[in-house]
N, C-alpha and C positions, 0 to 999 in steps of 0.2 A: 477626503476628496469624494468618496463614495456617496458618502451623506451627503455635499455638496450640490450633487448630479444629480441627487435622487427630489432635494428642496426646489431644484431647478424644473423636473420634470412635473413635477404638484404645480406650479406655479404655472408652466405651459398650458397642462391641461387644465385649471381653474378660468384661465383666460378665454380658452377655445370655447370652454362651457359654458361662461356669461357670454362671449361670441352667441352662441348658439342660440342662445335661451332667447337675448334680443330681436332674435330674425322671427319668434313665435309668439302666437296669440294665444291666450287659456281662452276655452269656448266653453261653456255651459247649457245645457242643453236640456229643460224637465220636462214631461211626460208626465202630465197630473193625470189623467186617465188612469195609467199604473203605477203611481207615484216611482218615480224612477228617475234617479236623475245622472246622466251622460257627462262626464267628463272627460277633453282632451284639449289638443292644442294643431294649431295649424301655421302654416306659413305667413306668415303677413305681408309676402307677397303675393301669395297664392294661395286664398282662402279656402281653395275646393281639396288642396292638400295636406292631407294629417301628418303631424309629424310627432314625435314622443312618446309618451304615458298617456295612456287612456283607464279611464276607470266608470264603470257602472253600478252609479249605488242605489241601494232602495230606501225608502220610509226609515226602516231600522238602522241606518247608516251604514249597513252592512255592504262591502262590496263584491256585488256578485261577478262581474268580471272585468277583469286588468289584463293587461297588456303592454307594448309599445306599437307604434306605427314607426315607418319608416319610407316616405318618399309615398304614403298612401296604402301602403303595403304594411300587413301583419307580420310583423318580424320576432323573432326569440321565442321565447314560450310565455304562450297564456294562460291563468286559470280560469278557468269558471266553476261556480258555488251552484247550489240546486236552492229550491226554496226556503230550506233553512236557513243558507248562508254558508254549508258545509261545502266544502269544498269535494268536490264530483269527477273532476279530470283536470288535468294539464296537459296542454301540447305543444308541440315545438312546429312553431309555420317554418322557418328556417330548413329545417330536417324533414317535415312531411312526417313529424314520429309523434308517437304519443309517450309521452314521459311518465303521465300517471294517467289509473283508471280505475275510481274508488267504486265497486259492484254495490249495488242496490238490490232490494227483496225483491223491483221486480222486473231484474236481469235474467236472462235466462244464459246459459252457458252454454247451452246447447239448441244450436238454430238448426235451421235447413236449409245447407248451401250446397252452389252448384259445383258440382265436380266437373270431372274429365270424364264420367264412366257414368254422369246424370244426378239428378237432385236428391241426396241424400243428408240426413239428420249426424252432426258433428258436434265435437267441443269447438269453441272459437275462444282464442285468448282477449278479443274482446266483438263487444257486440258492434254496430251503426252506431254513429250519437252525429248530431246536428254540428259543424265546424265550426257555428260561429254561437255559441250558448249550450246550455244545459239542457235537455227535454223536460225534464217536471217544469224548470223554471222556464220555459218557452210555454207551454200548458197552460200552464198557473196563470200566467200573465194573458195568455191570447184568448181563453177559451171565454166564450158568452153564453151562459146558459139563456134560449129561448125563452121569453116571458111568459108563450102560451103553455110551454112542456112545466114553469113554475105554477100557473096557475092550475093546472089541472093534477100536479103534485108527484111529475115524472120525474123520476131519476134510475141511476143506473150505471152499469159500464160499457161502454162501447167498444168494442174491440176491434182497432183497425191495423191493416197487413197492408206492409209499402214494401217491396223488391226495389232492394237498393243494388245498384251493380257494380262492378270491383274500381270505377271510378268514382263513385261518390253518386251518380244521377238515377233518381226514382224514376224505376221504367215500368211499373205497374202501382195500382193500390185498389185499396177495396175494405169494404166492413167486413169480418169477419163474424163477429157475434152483435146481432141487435137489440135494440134497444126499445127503441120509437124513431119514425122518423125526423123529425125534427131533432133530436140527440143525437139520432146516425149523420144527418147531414151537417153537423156542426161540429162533429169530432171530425170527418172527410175535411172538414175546412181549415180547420186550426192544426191539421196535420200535415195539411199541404201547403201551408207556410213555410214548411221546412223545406227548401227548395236544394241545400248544397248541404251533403252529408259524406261522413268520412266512412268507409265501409269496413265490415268485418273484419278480419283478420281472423283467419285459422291456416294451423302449420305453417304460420310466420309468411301467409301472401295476403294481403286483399282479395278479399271473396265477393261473389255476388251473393244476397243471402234473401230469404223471406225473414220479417221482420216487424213482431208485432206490438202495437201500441196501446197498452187500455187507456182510456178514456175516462174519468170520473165526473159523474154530474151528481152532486150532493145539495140535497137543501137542507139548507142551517135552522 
């Protein structure tokens, strides 16, 4: 009888699921600029609505980020991959939690966040990261090295400082270490893309923290 119940209950749910599946449209979506191509699905009644699996692949067929939507909304947990394609973090929109958070060479663990007693230098169990992508791979993909700072054979690192506050919103930034400007002004830009960020975390709160970003400009 139990086997019965349980063949019955596969069968419900298989129906619900072709149900479901029919009410949605697979969209496709490429970005030959970064060869990048967007995968998800939306209402077919209501195209401005995302519903399901989303996926974010590159050139190398690698997917650098997945997800579900839900009613337009980021639901469950999502990964996102760094340039390699390695996987960088997970998080759960549902929970507001971070599930994983793989540290890079150049994470620093020790930021300068704001206390109760004034700005002081802590461990933080994890640093800022962007809530919707990976920082290398947001980088990677946005930055534009100037043609004039190519031609005349500039490169460098640019080291930019964004204060992100215990909600997520950048309430200061600035260069910290220069370059040239033309490379100063193009790291300020491709930084300030990052508009909704998930903040620190130290001694298990959301912190406000200073928070710095090097910048690579390399010629090949």
């Amino acid at each position: 009888m139990k086997i019965q119940n349980l063949i019955v209950c596969i069968l419900c749910f298989t129906a619900v699921s072709g149900r479901a599946q029919d009410n949605l449209k697979r969209v496709v979506e490429k970005d030959k600029q970064n060869n990048l191509t967007e995968i998800y699905y939306v209402l077919k009644a209501e195209n401005s609505i995302k519903q399901g699996e989303y996926k974010l692949i590159g050139q190398d067929k690698k997917v650098y980020v997945s997800g579900n939507y839900r009613n337009n909304q980021r639901t469950g947990v999502w990964t996102f991959c760094g340039n390699s394609g390695e996987v960088s973090r997970k998080f759960d929109f549902e929970k507001d939690s971070l599930v994983e958070y793989v540290w890079n060479k150049n994470d620093s663990t020790t930021l300068r966040v704001k206390t109760v007693g004034g700005w002081k230098r802590k461990v933080v169990s994890s640093p800022p990261f962007p809530l919707y992508g990976d920082l290398s791979f947001i980088l990677g993909h946005s930055l534009n090295y100037p043609d004039k700072a190519k031609q005349q054979g500039v490169q460098g690192t640019v080291v930019v400082v964004v204060r992100i506050d215990k909600t997520g919103a950048v309430v200061a930034s600035g260069v910290r270490t220069r370059v040239n400007n033309l490379l100063d002004i193009e790291a300020m830009r491709v930084v300030g893309l990052i508009n909704v960020w998930y903040p620190a975390v130290c001694d298990g709160k959301k912190t406000e923290c200073e928070y710095l970003i090097p910048v690579r400009f390399e010629l090949k």
